[in-house]
ZATORSE-358641 format. One line per field, with one value per residue (C-alpha): y, x, z. Coordinates in nm, 3 decimals. Last residue first. Example, Ala and Ser with C-alpha at 12.3 -4.5 7.8 and 13.67 -1.06 7.14 Angstrom:
BEGIN
north = -0.106;-0.450
east = 1.367;1.230
up = 0.714;0.780
This chain:
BEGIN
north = -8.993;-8.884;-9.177;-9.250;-9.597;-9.409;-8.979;-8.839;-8.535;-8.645;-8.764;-8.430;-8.415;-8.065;-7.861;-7.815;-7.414;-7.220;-7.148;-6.827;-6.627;-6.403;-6.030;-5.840;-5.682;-5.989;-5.929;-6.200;-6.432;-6.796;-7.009;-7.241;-7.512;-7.812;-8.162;-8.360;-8.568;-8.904;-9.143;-9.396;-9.466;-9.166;-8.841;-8.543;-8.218;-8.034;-7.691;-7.541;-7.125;-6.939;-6.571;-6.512;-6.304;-6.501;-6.393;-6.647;-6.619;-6.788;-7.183;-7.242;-7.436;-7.814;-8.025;-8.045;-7.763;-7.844;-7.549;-7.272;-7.299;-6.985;-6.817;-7.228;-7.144;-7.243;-6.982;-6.800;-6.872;-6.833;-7.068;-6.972;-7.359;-7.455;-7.791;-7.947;-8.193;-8.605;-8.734;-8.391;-8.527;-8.389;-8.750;-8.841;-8.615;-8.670;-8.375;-8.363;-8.550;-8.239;-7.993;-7.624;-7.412;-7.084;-7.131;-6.783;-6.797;-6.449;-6.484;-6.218;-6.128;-5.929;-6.250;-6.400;-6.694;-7.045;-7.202;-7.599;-7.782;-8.090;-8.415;-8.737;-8.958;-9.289;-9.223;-9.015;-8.668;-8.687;-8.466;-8.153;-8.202;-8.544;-8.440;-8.160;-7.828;-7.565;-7.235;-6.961;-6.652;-6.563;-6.808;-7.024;-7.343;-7.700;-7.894;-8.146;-8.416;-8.751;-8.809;-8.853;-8.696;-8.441;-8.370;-8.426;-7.985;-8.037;-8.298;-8.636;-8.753;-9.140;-9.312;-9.692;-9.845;-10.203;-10.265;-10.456;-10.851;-10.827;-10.812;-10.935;-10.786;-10.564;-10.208;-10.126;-9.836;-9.676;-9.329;-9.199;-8.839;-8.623;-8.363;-8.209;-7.993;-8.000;-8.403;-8.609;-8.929;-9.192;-9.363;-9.576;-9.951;-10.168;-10.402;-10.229;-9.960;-9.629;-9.277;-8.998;-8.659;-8.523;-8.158;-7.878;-8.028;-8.379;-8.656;-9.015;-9.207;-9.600;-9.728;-10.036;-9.859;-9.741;-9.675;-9.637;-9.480;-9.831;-10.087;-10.217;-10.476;-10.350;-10.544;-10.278;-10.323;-10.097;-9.759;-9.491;-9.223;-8.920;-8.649;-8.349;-8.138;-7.840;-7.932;-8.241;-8.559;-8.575;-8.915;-8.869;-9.216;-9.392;-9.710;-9.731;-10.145;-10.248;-10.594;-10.705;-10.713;-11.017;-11.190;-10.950;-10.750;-10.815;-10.482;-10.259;-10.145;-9.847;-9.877;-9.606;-9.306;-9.024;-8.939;-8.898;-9.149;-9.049;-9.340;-9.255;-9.494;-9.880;-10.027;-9.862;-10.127;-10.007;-10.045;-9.839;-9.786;-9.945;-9.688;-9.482;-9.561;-9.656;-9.240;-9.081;-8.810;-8.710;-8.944;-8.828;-8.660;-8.388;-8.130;-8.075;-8.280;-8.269;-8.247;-8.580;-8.631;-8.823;-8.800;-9.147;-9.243;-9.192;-9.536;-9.554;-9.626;-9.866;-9.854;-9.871;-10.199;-10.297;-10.004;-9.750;-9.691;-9.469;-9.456;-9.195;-9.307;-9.245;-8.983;-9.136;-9.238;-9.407;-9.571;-9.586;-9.836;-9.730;-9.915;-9.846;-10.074;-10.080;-10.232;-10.345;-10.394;-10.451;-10.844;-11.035;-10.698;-10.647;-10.519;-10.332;-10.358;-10.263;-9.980;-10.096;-9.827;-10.073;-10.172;-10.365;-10.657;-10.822;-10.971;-11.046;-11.278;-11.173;-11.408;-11.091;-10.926;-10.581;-10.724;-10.875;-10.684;-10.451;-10.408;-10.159;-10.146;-9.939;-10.181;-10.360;-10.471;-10.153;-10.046;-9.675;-9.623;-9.464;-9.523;-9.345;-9.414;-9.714;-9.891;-9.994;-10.200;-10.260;-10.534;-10.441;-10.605;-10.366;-9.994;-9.930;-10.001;-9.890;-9.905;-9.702;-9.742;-9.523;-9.627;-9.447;-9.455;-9.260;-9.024;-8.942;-8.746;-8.373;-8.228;-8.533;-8.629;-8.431;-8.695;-9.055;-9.086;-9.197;-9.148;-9.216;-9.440;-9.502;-9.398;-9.486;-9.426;-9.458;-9.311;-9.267;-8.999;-8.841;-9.079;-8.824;-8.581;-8.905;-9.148;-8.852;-9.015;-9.340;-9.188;-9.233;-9.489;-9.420;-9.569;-9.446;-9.650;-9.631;-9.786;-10.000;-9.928;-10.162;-10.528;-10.681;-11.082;-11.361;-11.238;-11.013;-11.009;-10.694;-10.835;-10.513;-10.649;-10.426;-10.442;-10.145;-10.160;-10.013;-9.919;-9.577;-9.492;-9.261;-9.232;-9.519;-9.375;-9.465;-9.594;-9.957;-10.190;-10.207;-10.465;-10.313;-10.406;-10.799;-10.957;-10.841;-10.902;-10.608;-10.745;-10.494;-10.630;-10.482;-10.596;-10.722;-10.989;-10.982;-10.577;-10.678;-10.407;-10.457;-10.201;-10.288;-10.137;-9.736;-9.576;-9.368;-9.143;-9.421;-9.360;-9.553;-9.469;-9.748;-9.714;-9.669;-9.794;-10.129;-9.952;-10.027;-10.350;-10.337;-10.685;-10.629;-10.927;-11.002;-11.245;-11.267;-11.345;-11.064;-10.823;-10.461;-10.210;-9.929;-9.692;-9.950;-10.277;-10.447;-10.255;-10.017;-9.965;-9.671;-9.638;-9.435;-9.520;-9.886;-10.211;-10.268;-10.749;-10.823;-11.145;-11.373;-11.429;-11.103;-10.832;-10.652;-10.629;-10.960;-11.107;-11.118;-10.793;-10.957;-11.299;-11.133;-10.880;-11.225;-11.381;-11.095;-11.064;-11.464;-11.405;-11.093;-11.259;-11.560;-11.362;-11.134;-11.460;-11.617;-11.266;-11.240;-11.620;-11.600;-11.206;-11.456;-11.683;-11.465;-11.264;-11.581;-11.701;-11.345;-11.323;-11.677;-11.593;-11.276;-11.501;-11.774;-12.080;-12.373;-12.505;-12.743;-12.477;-12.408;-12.774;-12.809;-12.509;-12.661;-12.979;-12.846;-12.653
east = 3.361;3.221;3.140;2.838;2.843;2.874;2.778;2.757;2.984;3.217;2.946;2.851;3.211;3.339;3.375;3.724;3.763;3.640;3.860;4.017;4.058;4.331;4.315;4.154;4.415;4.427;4.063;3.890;4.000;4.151;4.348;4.587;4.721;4.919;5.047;5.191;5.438;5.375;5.646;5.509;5.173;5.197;5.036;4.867;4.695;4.474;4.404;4.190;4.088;3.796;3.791;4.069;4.401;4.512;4.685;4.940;5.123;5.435;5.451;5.608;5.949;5.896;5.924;5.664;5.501;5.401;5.375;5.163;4.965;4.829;4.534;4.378;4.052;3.753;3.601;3.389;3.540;3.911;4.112;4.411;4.532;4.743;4.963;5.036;5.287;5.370;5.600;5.801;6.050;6.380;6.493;6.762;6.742;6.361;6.169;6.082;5.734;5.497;5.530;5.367;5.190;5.025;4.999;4.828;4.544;4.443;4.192;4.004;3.673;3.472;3.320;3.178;3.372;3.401;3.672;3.750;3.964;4.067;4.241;4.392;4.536;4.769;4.885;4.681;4.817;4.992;4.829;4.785;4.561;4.384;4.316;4.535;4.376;4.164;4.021;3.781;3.695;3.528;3.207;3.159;3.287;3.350;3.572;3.864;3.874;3.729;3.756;3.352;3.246;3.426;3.427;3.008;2.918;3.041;2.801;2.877;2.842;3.008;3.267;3.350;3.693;3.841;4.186;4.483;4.471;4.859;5.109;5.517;5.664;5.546;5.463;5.129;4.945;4.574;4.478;4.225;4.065;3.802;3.523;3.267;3.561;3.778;3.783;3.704;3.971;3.932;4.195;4.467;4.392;4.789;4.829;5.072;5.057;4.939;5.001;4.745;4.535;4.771;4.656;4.400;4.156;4.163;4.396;4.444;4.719;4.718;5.086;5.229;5.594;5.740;5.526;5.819;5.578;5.387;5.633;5.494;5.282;4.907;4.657;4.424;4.031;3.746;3.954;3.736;3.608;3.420;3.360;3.208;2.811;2.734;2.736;2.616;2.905;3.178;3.421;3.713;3.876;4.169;4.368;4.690;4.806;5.204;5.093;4.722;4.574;4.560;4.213;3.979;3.992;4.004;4.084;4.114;3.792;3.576;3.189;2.935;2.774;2.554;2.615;2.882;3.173;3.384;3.633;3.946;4.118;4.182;3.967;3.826;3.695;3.367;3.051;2.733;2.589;2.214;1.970;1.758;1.389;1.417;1.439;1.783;1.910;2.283;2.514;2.752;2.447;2.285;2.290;1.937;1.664;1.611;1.209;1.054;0.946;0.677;0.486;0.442;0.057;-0.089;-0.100;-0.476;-0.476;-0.715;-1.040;-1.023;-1.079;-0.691;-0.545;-0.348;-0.007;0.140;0.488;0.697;1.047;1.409;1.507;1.883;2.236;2.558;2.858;2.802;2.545;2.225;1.939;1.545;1.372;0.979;0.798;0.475;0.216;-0.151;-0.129;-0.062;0.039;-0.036;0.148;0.055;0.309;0.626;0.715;1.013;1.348;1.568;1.540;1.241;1.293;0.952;0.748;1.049;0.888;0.900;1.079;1.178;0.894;0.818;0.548;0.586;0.879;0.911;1.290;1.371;1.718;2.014;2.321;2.065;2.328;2.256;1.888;1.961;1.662;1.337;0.977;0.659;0.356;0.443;0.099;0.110;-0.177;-0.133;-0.339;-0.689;-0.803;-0.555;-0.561;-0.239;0.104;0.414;0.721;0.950;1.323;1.610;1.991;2.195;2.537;2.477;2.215;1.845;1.841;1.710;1.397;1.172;1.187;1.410;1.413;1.279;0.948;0.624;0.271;-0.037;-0.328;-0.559;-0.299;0.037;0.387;0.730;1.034;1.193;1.424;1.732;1.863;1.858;1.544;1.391;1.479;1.273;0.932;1.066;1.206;1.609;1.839;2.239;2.521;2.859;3.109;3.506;3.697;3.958;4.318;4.405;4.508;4.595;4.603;4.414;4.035;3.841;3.474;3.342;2.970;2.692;2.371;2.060;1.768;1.491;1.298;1.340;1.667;1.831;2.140;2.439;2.627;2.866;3.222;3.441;3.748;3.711;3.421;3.057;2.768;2.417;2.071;2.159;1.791;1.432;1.514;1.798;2.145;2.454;2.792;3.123;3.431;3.765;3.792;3.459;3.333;3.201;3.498;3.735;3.853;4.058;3.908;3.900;3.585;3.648;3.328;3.067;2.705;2.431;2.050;1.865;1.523;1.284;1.033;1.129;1.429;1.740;1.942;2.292;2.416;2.783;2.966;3.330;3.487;3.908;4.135;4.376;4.419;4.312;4.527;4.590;4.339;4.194;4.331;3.996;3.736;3.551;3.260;3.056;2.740;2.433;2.086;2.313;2.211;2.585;2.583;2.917;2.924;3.201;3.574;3.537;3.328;3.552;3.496;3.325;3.597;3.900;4.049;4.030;4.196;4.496;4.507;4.474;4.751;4.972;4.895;4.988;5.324;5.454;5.364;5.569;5.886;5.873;5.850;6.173;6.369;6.308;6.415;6.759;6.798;6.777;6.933;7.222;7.261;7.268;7.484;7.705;7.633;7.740;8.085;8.105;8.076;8.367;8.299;8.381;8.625;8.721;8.999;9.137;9.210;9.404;9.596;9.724;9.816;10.042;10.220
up = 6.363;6.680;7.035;7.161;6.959;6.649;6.683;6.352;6.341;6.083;5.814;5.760;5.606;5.618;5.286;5.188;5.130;4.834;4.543;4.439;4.135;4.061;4.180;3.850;3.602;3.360;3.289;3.075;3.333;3.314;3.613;3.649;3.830;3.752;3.816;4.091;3.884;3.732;3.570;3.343;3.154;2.969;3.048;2.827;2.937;2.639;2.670;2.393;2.440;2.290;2.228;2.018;2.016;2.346;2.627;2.762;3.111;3.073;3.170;3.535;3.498;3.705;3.388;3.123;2.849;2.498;2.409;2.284;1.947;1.747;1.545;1.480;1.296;1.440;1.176;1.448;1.774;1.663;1.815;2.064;2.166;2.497;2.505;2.814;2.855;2.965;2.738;2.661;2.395;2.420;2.268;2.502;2.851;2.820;2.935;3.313;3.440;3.535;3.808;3.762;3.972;3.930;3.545;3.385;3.111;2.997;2.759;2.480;2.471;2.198;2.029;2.329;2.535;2.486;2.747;2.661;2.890;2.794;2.973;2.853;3.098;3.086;3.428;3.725;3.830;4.157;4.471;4.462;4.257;4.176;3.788;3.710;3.753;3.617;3.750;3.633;3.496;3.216;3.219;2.919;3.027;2.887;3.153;3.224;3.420;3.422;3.063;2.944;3.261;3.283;2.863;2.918;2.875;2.491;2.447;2.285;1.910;1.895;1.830;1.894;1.849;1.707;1.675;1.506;1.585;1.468;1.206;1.162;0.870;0.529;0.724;0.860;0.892;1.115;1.057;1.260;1.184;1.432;1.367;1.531;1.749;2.009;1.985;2.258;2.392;2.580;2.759;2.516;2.562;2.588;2.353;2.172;1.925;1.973;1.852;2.022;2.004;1.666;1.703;1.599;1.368;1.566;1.555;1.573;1.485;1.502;1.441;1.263;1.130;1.424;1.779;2.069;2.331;2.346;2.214;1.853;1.658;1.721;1.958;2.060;2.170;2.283;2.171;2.258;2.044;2.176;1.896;1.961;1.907;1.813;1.456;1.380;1.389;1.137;1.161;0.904;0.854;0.749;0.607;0.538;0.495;0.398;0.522;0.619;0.959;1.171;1.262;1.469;1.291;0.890;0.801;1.121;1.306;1.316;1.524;1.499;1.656;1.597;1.213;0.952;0.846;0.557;0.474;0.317;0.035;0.105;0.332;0.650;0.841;0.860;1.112;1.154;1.500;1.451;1.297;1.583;1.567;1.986;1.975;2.035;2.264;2.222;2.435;2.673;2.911;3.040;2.725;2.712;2.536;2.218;2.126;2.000;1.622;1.504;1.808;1.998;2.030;2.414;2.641;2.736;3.125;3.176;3.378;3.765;3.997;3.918;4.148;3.948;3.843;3.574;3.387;3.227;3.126;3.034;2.790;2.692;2.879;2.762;2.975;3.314;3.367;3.466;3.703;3.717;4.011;4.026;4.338;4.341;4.625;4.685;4.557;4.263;4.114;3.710;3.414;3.114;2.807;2.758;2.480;2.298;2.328;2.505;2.811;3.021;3.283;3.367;3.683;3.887;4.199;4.556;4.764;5.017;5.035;4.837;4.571;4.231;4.116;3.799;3.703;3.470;3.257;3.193;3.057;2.851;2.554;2.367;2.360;2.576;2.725;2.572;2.751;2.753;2.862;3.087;3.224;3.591;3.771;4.109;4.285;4.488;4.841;5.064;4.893;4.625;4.748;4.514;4.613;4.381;4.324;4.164;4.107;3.898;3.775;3.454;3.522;3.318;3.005;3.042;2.868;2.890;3.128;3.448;3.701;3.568;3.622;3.823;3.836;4.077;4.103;4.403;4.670;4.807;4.653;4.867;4.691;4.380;4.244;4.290;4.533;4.833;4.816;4.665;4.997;5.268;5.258;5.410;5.720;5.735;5.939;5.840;5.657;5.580;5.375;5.341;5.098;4.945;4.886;4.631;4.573;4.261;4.255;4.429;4.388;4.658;4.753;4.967;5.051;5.198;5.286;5.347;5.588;5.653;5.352;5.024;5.010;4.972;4.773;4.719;4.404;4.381;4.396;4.086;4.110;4.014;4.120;4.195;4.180;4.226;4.382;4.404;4.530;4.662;5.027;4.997;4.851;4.717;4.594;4.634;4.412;4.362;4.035;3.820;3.831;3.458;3.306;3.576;3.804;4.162;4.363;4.534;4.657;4.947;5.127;5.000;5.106;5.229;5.304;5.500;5.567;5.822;6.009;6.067;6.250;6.137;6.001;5.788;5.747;5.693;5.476;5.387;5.122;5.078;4.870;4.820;5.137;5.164;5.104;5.383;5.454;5.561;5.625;5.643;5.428;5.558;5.887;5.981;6.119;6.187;6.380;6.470;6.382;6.206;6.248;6.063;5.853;6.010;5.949;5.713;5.845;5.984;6.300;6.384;6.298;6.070;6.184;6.552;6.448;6.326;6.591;6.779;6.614;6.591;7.021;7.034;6.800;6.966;7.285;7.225;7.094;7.371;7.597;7.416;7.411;7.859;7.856;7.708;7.877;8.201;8.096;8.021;8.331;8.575;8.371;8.407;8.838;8.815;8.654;8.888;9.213;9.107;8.980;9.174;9.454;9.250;9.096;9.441;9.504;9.199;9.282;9.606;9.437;9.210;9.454
């Protein structure tokens, strides 16, 4: 018996236990290959988004009428260290007009760890960073390189460019400014001198080509930029080749003197930064075989300009920003602008210190002061003892400590307090901050949100909406009305960062303000307001109406709507649709964006 079931066991395995090897190398080799191919196809995708497409394994050749390229990832975030290149070519006959649709880096103040650079043959045109989109440009000639450098830490979303082939004569309709110049002599300017004060953020060029056999002569006439650091400068070049030599660099508020061509051609380059504006320029060019230009005398006094800008006009006779540290009793500061810092900044403050300040600026005007540097003993949003407080007629505007920089704040008037204390333990650097007179039409652009308005119906909104309000904000809406009107303001949506279940306190709010016009006297305050309940409508006994919107650095909520009318029985106000993108219907490669 034995033996008989030994033989059947030699026989082998039976048909179902090869069928299930069979099975299982075969599942064994079908995971291996999927395994290999996910690896070779990741490698190529890899390879792919490195090359010629996006501009970072190689530089990417766009020659294209139109184009379109972004940084890799997008709209996702783009990797850390890397360096990518587009060389944009068109037509010799044209040139090249680009324009961001997304703008979003990581923001440094000198643009030094993620940021795009800008080359034509003459050198860097522009170096750009943070979340500001670069107002559109035209080049000179027909060739322009676009570099996306990134460091080794914070990434961000990136962006997304448009470029596209345009005639010569057609670059000042788009930059604002600038252009092609031929002739005998002819003049040139910054848009809207001397009445208005020229752009922050902007970037105008002239070529200049006078008859073959002559050089170009050009004489400034008159000439006020801001004179601090040269953030907003002129560039005259030696010609429009690449190679071509920098004949002078001009800011401030000095007069230059005459310049002269080597050859027929000169090209002038005026660059802002974003922080201050003034007048600008006037300048003339004229071929070298005709007599001088006689450069009129300065008046003694210059008419204001309009309200353009953050900074209120000033002539290169303007006193430098004065400087105080406060001391022991108040300090009254009045003027244009100065510098504030605490008591021995930037080596530690004293023990058991109060110092303060009342900044006044002429009326009409507001107060913009931004904290430049902050190292105060404390946990921001838990400020004890060592605290800087500032506040304005109507409201306390901020308590820091920390080391983190506040945003910028403007007062609702032309006046604004700062209070800075210590107690007797451990101190700090303490702070610096600038202030300066700004326009009441510049809250936007000083905060990024907000408004001045004098019309009597309108609508305001949380910076980004619908979509979440931005931390560490400080927003105001200021509606001016006549005498005779009164305000209806009425919240249509409502969803701000819920009230702390410990302290009660409403971190991020809004607060409303009924002022009378004539006396600025406060009549009433409404608020704060957070959490998700919708605000009740508020009619005010004045005619002009504060709003101020506040967020922390923490949790962020998608904001607020409203809207104001001077007739509460009118239907509400609406907005107008989402203009299309022009962009969208620009054929690339045959195919539309």
């Amino acid at each position: 018996m034995d033996v008989e079931m030994g033989s059947r066991r030699s026989k082998g395995l039976s048909t179902l236990e090869k069928c299930l090897i069979c099975l299982f190398v075969a599942m064994t080799g079908t995971c291996i290959g999927l395994v290999v191919v996910y690896f070779v196809e990741k490698n190529d995708s890899s390879t792919h988004a490195e090359g010629l497409d996006s501009g970072c394994g190689s530089p990417q050749e766009l020659s294209g009428e139109s184009g379109t390229f972004t940084s890799f990832n997008y709209p996702s975030s783009y990797d850390n260290g890397k360096s990518c290149t587009w060389q944009i070519t068109v037509d010799p006959d044209k040139v090249i007009q680009l324009w961001f649709e997304e703008f979003s880096l990581e923001e440094t103040q000198l643009c030094t760890s993620d940021f795009i650079t800008l080359r034509d043959s003459l050198g860097i045109i522009g170096k750009y960073c943070g979340y500001t989109k670069p107002k559109p440009l035209v080049s000179l000639t027909n060739y322009l390189t676009v570099y996306f450098d990134t460091n080794d830490r914070k990434t961000d979303q990136g962006f997304k460019a448009h470029y596209k082939a345009l005639a010569p004569e057609l670059a000042p309709e788009i930059a604002g400014a600038g252009g092609f110049l031929q002739g005998d002599q002819g003049d040139l300017m910054t848009p809207g001198f001397p009445e208005q004060n020229y752009q922050n953020g902007a970037l105008y060029q002239w070529r200049i080509t006078v008859p073959e056999g002559e050089r170009v002569r050009l004489t400034f006439t008159s000439f006020d930029l801001v004179p601090e650091i040269c953030g907003d400068f002129v560039h005259v070049y030696d010609g429009h080749m690449a190679g071509s030599s920098l004949i002078s660099k001009c800011c401030g508020g000095t007069m230059p003197k005459p310049m002269e061509s080597s050859g027929n051609t000169m090209v002038v380059r005026f660059k802002t930064d974003n922080s201050m504006t003034s007048k600008g320029f006037t300048a003339t060019y004229t071929k070298s075989s005709l007599p001088p230009v006689v450069t009129p005398t300065p008046p003694s006094s210059t008419p204001r300009p309009t309200h353009t800008s953050q900074t209120p006009p000033h002539t290169s006779q303007t006193p430098p920003p004065s400087t105080t540290s406060g001391g022991d009793g108040p300090v009254i500061l009045k003027g244009r602008k100065g510098v504030i810092h605490s008591l021995g900044f930037p080596n530690p403050y004293p023990a058991h210190l109060k110092s303060s300040w009342k900044i006044s600026v002429p009326k009409g005007f507001l107060v913009k002061l931004q904290i430049t540097d902050m190292a105060i003993t404390g946990e921001i949003g838990q400020c004890k003892e060592d605290k800087l407080v500032i506040s304005d007629k109507y409201s306390t505007l901020g308590t820091h400590c920390g080391y983190l920089l506040p945003p910028v704040v403007v007062s609702a008037t032309d006046t604004i307090s700062v209070i800075f204390q210590s107690d007797g333990r451990l101190t700090d650097r303490g702070f610096s901050a600038r202030w300066e007179a700004v326009y009441p039409e510049d809250i936007a652009e000083i905060q990024g949100c907000g408004i001045y308005s004098k019309e009597q119906t309108g609508v305001i909104k949380s910076q980004n909406w619908p979509m979440n309000y931005k931390a560490n904000t400080e927003c105001m809406w200021n509606i001016a009305l006549p005498l005779w009107k009164k305000i209806t303001l009425t919240f249509t949506h409502f969803d701000l960062e819920a009230k702390d279940f410990l302290s009660s306190k409403c971190f991020d709010n809004i607060m409303v303000y009924d002022i009378n016009s004539v006396t600025n006297a406060l009549i009433q305050t409404h608020g704060p307001f957070c959490g998700t309940k919708l605000p009740p409508t508020i009619q005010t006994k004045g005619s002009r109406l504060v709003i101020r919107f506040h967020a922390d650095l923490f949790t962020e909520s998608k904001g607020f709507r409203a809207y104001w009318s001077t007739n509460s029985s009118l239907p509400a106000p609406t907005e107008p649709p989402v203009q299309p993108n022009p962009w969208d219907s620009i054929p690339i490669g045959g195919v539309s964006i």
